[in-house]
Structures are given as structure tokens and as C-alpha cells.
Phi, psi and omega in degrees: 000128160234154214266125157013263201205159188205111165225131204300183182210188177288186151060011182074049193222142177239162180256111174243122155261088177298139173346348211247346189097350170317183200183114215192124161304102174207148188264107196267359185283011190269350170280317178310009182231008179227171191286155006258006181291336174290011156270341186276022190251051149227132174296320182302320175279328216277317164323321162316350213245142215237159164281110183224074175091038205075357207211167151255150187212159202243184124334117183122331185089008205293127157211204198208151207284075162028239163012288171321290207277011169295262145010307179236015187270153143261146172281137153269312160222105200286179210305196178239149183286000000 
């Protein structure tokens, strides 16, 4: 599936909008303590982060695996029929 659109949120948390029109919720703070994501515990950076090749991706080479955020997302709305 691929994504959209990506808009960072409060609390480390992102909006993902996929191709299909879903629209699914994932929390990126369970990462923050581990490499290469403890960076992204800066609002300046973690805000940089974009739709990319199927995946979100920061500055920096920082991105998160397709698979992961599918996997570890919520829906919020789901595709439109």
C-alpha cells in the first residue's frame, strides 16, 4: 500500500494517508530510544518528515519500514469503496 500523504501530529504521532484513501494513525514514540529514530524526539526534525517510496522518511537517511507502519498503525478511515 502506498502512502500518500504523511502529516506529523502532537505526541510523536503520524497521519498516514494511503493511496486507497485509508487514513490509519502510528506512534512513533516506541522507537524513540532506539537507533537510528532517537532523533527524531526533536519536534524540528520529527516535523521534516515526508512520503517517500512507499514509506515515510526524515533527514538524515531516518525512515521506518512500510510493513511496520501498515502493522502497527490504526485505522482511522478506512479506504473509500
Amino acid at each position: 500500500m502506498k502512502i500518500a500523504r504523511v502529516r506529523p501530529l502532537e505526541d510523536h504521532k503520524l497521519e498516514l494517508t494511503y493511496a486507497d484513501g485509508s487514513v490509519r494513525l502510528f506512534d512513533v514514540k516506541p522507537l524513540l530510544d532506539l537507533k537510528p529514530w532517537k532523533g527524531l524526539r526533536s519536534k524540528t526534525l520529527f516535523d521534516q518528515v515526508r512520503a517517500d517510496f512507499n514509506t515515510v522518511t526524515w533527514p538524515g537517511e531516518i525512515d521506518i519500514a512500510p510493513e511496520t507502519l501498515l502493522l502497527d498503525s490504526v485505522v482511522v478511515s478506512a479506504a473509500a469503496a
